[in-house]
C-alpha positions in Angstrom: 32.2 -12.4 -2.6 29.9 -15.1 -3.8 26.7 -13.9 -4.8 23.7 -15.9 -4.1 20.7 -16.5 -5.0 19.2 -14.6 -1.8 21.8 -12.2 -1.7 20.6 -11.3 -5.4 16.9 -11.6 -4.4 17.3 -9.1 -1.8 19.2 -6.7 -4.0 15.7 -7.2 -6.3 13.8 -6.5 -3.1 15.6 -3.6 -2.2 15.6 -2.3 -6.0 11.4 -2.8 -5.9 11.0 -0.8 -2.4 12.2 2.4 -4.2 8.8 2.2 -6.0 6.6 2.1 -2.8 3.4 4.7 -3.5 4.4 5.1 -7.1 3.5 1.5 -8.5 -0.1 1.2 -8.0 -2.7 -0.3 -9.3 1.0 -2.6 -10.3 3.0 -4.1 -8.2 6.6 -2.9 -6.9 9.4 -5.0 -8.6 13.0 -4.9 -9.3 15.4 -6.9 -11.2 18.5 -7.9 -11.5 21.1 -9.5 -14.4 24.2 -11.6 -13.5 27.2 -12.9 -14.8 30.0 -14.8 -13.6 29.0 -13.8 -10.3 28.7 -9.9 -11.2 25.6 -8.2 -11.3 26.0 -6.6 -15.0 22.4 -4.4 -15.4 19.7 -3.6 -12.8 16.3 -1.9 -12.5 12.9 -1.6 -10.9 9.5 -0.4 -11.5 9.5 3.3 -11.5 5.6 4.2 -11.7 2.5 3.0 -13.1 2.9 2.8 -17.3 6.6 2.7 -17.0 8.9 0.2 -18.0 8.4 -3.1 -16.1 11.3 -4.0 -14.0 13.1 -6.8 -16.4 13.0 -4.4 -19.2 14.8 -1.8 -17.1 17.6 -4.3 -16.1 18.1 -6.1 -19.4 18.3 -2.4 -20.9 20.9 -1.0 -18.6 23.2 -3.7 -19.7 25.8 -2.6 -21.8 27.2 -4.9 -23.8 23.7 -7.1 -24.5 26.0 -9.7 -26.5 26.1 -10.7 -22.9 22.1 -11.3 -22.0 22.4 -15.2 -23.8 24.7 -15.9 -20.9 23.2 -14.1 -18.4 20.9 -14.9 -15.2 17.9 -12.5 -14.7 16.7 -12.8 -11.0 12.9 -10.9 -10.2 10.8 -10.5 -7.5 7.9 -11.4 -9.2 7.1 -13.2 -12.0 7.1 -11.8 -15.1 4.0 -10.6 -16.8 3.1 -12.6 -20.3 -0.1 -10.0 -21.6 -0.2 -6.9 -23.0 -1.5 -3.9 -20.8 0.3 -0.7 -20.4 3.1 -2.1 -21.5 4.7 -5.5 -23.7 4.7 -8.6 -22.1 8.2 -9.2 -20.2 8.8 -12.9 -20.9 8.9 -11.9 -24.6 11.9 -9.5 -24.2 13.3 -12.4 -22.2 12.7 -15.4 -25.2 13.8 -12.6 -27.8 17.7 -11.2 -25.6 17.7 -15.6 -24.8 18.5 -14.8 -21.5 19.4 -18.4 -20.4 17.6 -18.5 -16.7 15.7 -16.6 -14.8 15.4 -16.8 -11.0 12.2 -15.4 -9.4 11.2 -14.8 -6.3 7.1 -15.5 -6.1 4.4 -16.0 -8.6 2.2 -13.6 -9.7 -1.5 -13.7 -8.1 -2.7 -12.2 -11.0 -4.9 -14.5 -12.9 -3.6 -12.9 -16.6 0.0 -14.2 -15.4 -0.6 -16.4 -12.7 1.8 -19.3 -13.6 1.7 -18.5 -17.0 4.7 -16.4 -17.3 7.2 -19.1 -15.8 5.1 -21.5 -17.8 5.9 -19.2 -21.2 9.8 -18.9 -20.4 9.7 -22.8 -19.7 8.4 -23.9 -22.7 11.1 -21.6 -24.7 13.7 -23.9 -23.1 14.8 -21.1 -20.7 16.1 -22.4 -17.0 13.4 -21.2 -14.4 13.9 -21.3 -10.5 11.0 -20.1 -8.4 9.9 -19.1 -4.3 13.6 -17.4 -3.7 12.8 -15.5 -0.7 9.0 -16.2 -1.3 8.0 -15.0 2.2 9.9 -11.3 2.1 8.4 -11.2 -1.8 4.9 -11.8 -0.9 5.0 -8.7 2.0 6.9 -6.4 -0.1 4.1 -6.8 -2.3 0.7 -7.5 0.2 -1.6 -4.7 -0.6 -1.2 -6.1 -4.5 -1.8 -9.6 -3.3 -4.5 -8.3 -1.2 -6.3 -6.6 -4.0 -5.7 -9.7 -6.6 -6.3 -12.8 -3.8 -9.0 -11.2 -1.2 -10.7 -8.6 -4.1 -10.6 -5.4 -2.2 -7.5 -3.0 -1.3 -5.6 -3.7 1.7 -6.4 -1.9 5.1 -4.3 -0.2 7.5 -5.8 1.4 10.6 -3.8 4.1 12.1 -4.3 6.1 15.6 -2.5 7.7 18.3 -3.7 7.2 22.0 -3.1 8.0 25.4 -1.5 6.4 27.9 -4.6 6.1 29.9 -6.1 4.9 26.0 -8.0 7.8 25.0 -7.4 9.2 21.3 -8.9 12.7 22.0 -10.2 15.2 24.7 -13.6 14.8 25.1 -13.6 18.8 25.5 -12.1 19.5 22.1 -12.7 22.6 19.9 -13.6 22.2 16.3 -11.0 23.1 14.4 -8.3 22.8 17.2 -6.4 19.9 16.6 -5.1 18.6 20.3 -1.9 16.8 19.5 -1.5 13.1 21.5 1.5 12.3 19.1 4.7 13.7 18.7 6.0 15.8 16.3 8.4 13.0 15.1 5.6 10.7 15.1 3.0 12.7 12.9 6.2 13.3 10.5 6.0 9.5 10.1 2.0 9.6 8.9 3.1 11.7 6.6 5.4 9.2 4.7 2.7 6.9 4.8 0.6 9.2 3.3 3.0 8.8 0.3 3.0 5.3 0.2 -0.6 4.7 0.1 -3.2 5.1 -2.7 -6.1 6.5 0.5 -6.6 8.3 3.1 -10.2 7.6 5.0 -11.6 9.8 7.9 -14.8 10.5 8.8 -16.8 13.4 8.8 -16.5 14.4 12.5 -12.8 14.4 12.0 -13.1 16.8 9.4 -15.0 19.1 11.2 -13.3 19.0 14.5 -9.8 19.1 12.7 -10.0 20.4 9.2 -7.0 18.0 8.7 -5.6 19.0 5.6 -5.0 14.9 4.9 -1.6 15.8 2.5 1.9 15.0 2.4 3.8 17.7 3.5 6.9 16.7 4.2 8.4 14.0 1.6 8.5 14.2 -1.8 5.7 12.3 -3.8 1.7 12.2 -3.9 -0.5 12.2 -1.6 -3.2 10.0 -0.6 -6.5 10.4 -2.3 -8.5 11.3 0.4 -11.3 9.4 1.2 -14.6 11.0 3.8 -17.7 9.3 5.1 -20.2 11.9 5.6 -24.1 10.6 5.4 -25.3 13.5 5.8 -23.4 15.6 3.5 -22.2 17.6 6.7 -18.9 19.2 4.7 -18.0 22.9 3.8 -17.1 24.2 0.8 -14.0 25.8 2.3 -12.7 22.3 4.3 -8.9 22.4 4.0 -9.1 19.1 2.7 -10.5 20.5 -0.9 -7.8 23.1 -1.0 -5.4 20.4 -1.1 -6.6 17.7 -3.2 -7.8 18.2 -7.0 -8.5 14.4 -6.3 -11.6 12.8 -3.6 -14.5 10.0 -2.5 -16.6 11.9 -1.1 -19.2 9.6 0.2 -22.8 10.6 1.1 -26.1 8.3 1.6 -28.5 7.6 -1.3 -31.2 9.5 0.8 -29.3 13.4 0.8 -29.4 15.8 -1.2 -25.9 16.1 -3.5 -26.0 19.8 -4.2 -22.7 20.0 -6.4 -23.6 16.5 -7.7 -19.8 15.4 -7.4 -20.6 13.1 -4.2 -21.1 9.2 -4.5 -24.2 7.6 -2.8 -24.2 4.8 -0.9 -26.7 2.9 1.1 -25.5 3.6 4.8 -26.6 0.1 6.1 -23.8 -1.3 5.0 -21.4 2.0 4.4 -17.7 0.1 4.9 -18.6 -2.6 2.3 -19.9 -0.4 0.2 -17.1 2.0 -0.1 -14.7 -1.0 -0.3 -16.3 -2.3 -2.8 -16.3 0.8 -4.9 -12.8 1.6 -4.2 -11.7 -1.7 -5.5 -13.5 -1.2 -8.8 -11.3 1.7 -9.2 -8.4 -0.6 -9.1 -7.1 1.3 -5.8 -4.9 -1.5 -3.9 -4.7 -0.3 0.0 -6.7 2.0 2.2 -5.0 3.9 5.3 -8.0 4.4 7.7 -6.8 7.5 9.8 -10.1 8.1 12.0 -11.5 9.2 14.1 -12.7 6.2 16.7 -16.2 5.4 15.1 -14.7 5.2 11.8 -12.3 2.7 12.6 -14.1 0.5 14.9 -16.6 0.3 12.1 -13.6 -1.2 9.9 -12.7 -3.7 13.3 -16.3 -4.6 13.9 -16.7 -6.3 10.2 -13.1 -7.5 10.6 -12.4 -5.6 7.6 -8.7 -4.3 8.3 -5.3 -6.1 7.7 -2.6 -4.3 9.7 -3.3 -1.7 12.5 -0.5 1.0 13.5 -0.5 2.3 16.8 1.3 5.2 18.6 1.1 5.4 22.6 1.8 8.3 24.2 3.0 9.0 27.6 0.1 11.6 28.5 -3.0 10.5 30.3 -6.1 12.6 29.1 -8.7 11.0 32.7 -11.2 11.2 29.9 -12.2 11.8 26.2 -13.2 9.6 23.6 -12.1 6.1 23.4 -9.5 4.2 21.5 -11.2 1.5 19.1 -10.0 -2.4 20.8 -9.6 -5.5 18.1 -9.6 -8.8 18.3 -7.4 -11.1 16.5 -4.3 -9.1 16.3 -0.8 -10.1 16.7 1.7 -7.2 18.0 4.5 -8.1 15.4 6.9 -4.9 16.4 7.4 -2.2 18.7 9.4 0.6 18.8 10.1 4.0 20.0 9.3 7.2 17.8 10.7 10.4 20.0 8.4 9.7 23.6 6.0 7.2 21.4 5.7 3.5 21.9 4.3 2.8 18.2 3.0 -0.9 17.7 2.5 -2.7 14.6 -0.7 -5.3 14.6 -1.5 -8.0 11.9 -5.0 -9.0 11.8 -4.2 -12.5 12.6 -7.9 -14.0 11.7 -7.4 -11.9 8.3 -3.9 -13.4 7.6 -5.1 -16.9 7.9 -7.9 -16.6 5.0 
């Protein structure tokens, strides 16, 4: 079997994925090391301070004798600063790994170009933009954070078939179920893969979600809740669960436990963005309820929206948010759920 340059990409790719929620504020990366058409070492990214992808590959080769006539294929290019960890490209220059194939450049301004630029001038073979497209997605709420300077956005709701997301008759406290249990099993890997979780104060006190991950291994979400007027209780499942939250609260109320974050109200979604991207958090999952999401769609602050439709009609209740500039990009069944996946197409052109 010949193994190509996108066959070996995709193994990267693949190798990265298994790093999805663990990564972050980094990005997910894997990396492969070939010789005579064999992949000899491999590795990825396994969690934020960790070994970097390339050093897990190069160091799962056996024999290094055998790096000098090796190929090194990577998702992304490799760093060339210190941070948590070495720079890559100098374990690269040092093992004289004689080429490296990589699949995108880093949007990081401390590597942007300067890592293939380091491995180029040490006279090492460099091939770039293998499988650029599937690189760049495996890796958008990093691109997002480093190219658009905020985390990236995902809205997430469940509606009716007749487009209501709840009953308009709803008990606090009771959670009515639109979804399926198969489908809400699914929010609950997303939960993992995320770095938030945003609702808004009505939904905690009509649900007392308990905004965790309770059924795949991992974190959870931080969660985050947008409460002006400090409306919360002390005993809200959501503080059982979570050592970890943003609780946000306007400059003008009262912070009794003085563990809240003020914000001016006016403009409430880009403040909180803005915060959370100082705290070099990369993506958002926006969960609800309908006013806190359309106030993420009406400043066309959002990058992908996930959608499950369910077969029940409600006649009435509260209304499921509408956006513009969305492009249905798949659909597919979850149990008796239609679930739709929407790319802000507006967003995606910046």
């Amino acid at each position: 079997m010949n193994l190509d340059d996108n066959f070996l990409m995709k193994r990267c790719l693949d190798l990265a994925y298994k790093g999805i929620g663990k990564t972050s504020p980094n990005p997910m990366v894997g990396a492969v090391v070939v010789l005579n058409n064999k992949i000899i070492g491999e590795g990825y990214h396994k969690g934020f301070g960790e070994d970097h992808a390339e050093v897990c590959a190069i160091k799962s080769v056996k024999n290094q004798k055998l790096l000098k006539e090796s190929t090194l294929y990577v998702n992304l290019e490799p760093c060339n600063h210190f941070g948590k960890t070495p720079p890559c490209t100098d374990l690269i220059i040092r093992k004289k790994i004689s080429k490296v194939v990589i699949g995108t450049n880093d949007p990081n301004p401390k590597v942007s170009g300067k890592g293939i630029k380091k491995l180029i001038d040490n006279k090492i073979d460099v091939k770039t933009n293998v499988l650029n497209e599937e690189c760049n997605e495996l890796n958008k709420r990093f691109f997002c954070y480093q190219r658009k300077k905020r985390p990236y956005i995902i809205l997430k709701w469940a509606e009716s078939k007749d487009r209501f997301i709840a009953p308009s008759n709803k008990k606090n406290g009771k959670i009515y179920w639109i979804s399926s249990p198969k489908s809400r099993k699914l929010v609950h890997k997303w939960r993992s893969e995320e770095d938030t979780i945003a609702v808004g104060i009505n939904t905690i006190i009509s649900d007392n979600p308990q905004l965790d991950n309770r059924y795949f291994g991992g974190k959870s979400a931080i969660p985050i809740i947008i409460d002006p007027n400090n409306r919360i209780k002390n005993n809200s499942k959501v503080f059982q669960k979570h050592k970890k939250i943003f609780h946000f609260i306007d400059t003008k109320v009262n912070d009794f436990d003085k563990s809240s974050i003020k914000i001016n109200f006016e403009k409430s979604v880009e403040s909180i963005i803005s915060y959370i991207y100082k705290k070099n958090i990369n993506s958002i999952l926006v969960e609800g309820g309908a006013k806190t999401i359309n106030s993420f769609i009406d400043l066309n602050l959002w990058d992908e929206a996930r959608v499950f439709r369910s077969k029940k009609n409600l006649i009435t209740g509260i209304k499921a948010p509408i956006f513009s500039y969305s492009n249905e990009i798949i659909k597919k069944n979850i149990s008796e759920d239609e679930l739709s996946y929407y790319l802000n197409s507006l967003e995606n052109k910046l």
